[in-house]
C-alpha positions in Angstrom: 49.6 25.5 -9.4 47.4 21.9 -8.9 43.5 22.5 -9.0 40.8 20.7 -6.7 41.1 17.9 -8.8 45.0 17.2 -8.7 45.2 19.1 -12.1 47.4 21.6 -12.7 45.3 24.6 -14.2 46.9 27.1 -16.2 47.7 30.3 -15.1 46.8 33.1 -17.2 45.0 31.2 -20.2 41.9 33.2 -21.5 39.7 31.8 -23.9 37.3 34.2 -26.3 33.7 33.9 -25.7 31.3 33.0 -28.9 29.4 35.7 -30.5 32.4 38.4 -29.7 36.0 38.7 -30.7 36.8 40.6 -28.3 35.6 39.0 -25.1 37.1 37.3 -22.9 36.9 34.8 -19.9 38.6 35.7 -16.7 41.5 33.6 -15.9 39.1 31.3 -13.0 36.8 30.6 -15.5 39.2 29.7 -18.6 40.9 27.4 -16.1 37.6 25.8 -15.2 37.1 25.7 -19.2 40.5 24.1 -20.1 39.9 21.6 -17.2 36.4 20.5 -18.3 37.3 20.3 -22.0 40.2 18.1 -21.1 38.1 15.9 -19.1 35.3 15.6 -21.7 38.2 14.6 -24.3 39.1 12.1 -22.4 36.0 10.8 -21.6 35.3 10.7 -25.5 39.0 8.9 -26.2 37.8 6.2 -23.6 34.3 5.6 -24.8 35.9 4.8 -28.6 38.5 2.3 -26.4 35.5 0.8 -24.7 33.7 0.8 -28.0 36.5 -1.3 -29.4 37.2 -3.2 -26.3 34.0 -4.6 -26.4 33.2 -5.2 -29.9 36.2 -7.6 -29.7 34.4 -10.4 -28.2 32.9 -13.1 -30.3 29.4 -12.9 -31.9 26.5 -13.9 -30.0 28.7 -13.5 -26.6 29.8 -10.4 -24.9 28.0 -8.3 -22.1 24.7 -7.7 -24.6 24.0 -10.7 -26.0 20.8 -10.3 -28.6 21.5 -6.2 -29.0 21.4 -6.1 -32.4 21.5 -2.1 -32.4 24.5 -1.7 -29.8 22.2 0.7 -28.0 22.7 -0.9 -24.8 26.5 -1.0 -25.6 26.6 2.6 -26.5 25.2 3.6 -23.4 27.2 1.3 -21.7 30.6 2.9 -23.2 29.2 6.3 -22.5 28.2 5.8 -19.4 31.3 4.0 -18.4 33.6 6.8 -20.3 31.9 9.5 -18.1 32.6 7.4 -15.0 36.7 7.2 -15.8 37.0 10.4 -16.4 35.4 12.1 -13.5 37.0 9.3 -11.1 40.9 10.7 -12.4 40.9 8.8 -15.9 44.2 7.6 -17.4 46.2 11.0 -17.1 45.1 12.4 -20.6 43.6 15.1 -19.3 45.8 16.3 -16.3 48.5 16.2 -19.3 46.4 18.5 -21.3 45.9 21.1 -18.8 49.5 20.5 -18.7 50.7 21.1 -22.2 48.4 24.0 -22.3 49.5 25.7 -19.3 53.1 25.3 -20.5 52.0 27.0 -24.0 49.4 29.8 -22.2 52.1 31.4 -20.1 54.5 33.9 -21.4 57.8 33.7 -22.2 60.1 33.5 -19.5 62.6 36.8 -19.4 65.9 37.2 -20.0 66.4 33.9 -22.4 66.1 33.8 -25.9 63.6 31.0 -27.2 66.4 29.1 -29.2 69.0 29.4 -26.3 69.7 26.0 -24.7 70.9 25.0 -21.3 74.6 25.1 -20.7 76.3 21.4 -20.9 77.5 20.5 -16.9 81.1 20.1 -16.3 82.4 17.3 -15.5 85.4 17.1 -13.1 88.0 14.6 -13.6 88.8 12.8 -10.1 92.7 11.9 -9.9 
């Protein structure tokens, strides 16, 4: 199943609510959860590339010349980071959803976890 944003959402993932053990979130709102967190990792993953990225060019140079306190450059990676992400990013976070759909959903019946797919024949052509 593929979300508004071309994300695959998982399908039955529910995530416990602070403050209680037992509560949880319904299935549209976890989904909405896993999708946001994944986002905002990536976000945070690409503000430490930018970060790096940018602190790569030679002293005295680069896009904040004189900014002795990287404040402008910090906001500029955050900023920046925020932007990425929201516009589809680098795939990080569709392949989180992804990976936590595939480990949110039960079991499939009627195969044992350790089984493995049966090797294809191959047919000899005389």
């Amino acid at each position: 199943m593929t979300g508004p944003e071309g994300i695959s959402s998982p399908s039955a993932a529910l995530l416990p609510l602070p403050g209680r053990a037992d509560a949880k979130l319904p299935p549209k709102a976890a989904e909405a959860k896993v999708r946001e967190m994944a986002k905002e990792f990536e976000a945070t993953l690409l503000s430490m590339l930018l970060k790096e990225m940018r602190q790569s060019f030679e002293e005295g140079g680069g896009f904040f010349p004189g900014d002795s306190g990287d404040v402008q450059g910090g906001l500029f990676d955050m900023f920046m980071s925020k932007h990425l992400a929201d516009a589809g990013g680098v795939g990080l976070a569709a392949a989180l959803v992804r990976q936590m759909a595939q480990s949110a959903a039960p079991p499939k019946t009627g195969t044992a976890p350790d089984a493995r797919p049966a090797a294809p024949t191959v047919r000899r052509v005389a």
